[in-house]
C-alpha positions in Angstrom: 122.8 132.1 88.3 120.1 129.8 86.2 123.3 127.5 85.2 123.8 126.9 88.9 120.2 126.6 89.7 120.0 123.6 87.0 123.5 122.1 88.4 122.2 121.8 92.1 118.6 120.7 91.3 120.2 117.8 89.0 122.9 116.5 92.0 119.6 116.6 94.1 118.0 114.6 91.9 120.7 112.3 91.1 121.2 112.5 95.2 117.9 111.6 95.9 116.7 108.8 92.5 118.7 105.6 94.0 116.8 106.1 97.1 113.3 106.7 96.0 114.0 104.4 93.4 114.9 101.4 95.8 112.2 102.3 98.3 109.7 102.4 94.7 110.5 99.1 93.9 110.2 97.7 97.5 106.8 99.4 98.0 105.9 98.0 94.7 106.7 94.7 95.6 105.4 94.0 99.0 102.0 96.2 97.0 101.9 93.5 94.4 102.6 90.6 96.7 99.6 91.8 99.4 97.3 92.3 96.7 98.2 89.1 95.1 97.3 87.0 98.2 94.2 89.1 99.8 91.8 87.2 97.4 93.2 84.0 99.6 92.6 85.2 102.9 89.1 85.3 104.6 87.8 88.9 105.1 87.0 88.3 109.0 90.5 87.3 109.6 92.0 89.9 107.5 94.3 93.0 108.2 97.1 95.4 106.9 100.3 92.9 106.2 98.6 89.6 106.5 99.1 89.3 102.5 102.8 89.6 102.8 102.9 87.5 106.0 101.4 85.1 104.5 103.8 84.9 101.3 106.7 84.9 103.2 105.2 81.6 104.8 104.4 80.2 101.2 108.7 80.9 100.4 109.4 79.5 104.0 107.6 76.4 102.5 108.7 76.2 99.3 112.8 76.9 100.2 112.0 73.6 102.8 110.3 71.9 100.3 113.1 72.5 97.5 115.4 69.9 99.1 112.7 67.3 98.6 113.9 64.9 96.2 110.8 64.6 94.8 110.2 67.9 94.3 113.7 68.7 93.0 112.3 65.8 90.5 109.5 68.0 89.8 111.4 71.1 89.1 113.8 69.8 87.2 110.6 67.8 84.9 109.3 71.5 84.3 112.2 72.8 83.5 113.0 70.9 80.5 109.6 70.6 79.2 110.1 74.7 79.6 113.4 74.2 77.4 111.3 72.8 74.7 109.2 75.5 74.2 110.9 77.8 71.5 110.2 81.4 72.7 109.8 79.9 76.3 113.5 78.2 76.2 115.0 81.6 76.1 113.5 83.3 78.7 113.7 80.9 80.7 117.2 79.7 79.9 118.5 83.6 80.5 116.1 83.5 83.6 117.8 80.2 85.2 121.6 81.6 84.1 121.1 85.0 86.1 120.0 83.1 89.0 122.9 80.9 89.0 125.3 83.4 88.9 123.5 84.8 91.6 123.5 81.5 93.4 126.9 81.2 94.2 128.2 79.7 97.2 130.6 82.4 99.0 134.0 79.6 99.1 132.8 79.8 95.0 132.1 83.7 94.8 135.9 84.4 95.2 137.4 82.7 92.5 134.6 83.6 90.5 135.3 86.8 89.4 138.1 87.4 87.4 140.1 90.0 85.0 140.0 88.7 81.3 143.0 90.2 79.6 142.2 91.7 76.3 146.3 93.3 76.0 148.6 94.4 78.6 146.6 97.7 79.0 143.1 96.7 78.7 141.3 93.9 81.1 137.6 93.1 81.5 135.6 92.4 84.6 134.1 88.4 84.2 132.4 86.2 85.8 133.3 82.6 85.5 130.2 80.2 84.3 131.1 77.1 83.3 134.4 74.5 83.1 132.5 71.4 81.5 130.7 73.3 78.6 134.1 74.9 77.3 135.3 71.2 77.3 132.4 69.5 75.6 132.4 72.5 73.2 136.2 72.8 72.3 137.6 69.7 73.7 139.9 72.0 75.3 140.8 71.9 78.9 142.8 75.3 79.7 139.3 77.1 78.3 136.9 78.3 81.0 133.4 79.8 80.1 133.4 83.9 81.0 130.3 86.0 81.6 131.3 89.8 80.1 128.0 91.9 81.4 127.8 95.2 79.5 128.1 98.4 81.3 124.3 100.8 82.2 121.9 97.6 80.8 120.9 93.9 81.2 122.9 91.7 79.0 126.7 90.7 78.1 128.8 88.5 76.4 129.9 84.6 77.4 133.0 84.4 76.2 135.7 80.7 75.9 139.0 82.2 77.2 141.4 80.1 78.0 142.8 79.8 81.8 146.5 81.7 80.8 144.1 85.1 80.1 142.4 85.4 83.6 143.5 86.5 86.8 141.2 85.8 89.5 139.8 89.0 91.8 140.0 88.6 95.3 136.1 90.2 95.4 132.7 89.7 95.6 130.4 89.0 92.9 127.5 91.7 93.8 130.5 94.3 93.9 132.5 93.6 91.0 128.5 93.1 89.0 127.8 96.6 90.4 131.0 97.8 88.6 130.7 96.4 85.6 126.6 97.5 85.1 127.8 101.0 86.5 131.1 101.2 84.6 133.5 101.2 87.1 131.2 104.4 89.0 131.0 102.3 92.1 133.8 102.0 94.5 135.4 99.4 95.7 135.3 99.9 99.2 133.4 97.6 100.3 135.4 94.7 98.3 134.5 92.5 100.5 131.1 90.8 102.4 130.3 89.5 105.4 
């Protein structure tokens, strides 16, 4: 009786953590960013929301003014003076690389994602980064550069395969990602987006 007491209280919680744990984080944020942007706002003209209203403009702003060529110039300028900073260039170079993978056009997100071919029974999920480093690197055209991300954490492996050992997936790159973190727990039923 105890043993099945534990079972069903531990599919609640698993159940129920995704959830709270999404709507945490979202409380969290829009917490943080109200909070952040009160101090800005005068108290007469203040209410509940403004804060986040108000960021939302700021991004509005700053997604316009990101096509500016000078401020491209700008971005680009902090950037590398970021890349020279030892312990800086890191975070910031991992930082950047997650949001480019993320930051893939949809025509791109489909040949993207591919199956790396380990032996005939084993394959890898991977996310295809880069042509022109493989080439500068190995002066090798058939070699493409492939993120591995590791399965239940933050991190991976970018790998030089060349093109003879991938087969490209006909899905998206938040699914197959959502595989790979969850190992292979998520299905596959929504392949495809909008």
């Amino acid at each position: 009786m105890f043993k099945k007491i534990t079972v069903l209280i531990m599919q609640g919680l698993l159940a129920l953590l995704p959830i709270s744990l999404t709507f945490y984080f979202l409380v969290w944020l829009v917490t943080a960013i109200e909070s952040s942007l009160t101090p800005f706002i005068p108290e007469e003209f203040y209410y509940p929301g403004l804060g986040l209203f108000l960021g939302l403009i700021i991004l509005l702003f700053v997604g316009l003014a990101v096509n500016a060529y000078i401020v491209k110039s700008f971005i680009r300028l902090g950037g590398e003076l970021l890349e020279k900073i030892p312990v800086v260039k890191t975070i910031y170079g991992a930082i950047q690389d997650a949001v480019n993978l993320i930051n893939i056009n949809k025509q791109q997100k489909m040949k993207s994602v591919v199956s790396v071919k380990i032996n005939d029974s084993i394959h890898l999920i991977g996310f295809v980064t880069s042509h022109e480093s493989a080439k500068e690197l190995f002066n090798n055209d058939n070699k493409l550069g492939v993120y591995i991300p590791l399965s239940y954490q933050i991190g991976g492996y970018t790998l030089y395969i060349d093109k003879s050992q991938l087969t490209p997936l006909d899905i998206s790159v938040e699914t197959a990602m959502r595989i790979a973190l969850t190992g292979g727990s998520v299905s596959t039923s929504h392949k495809k987006d909008s």
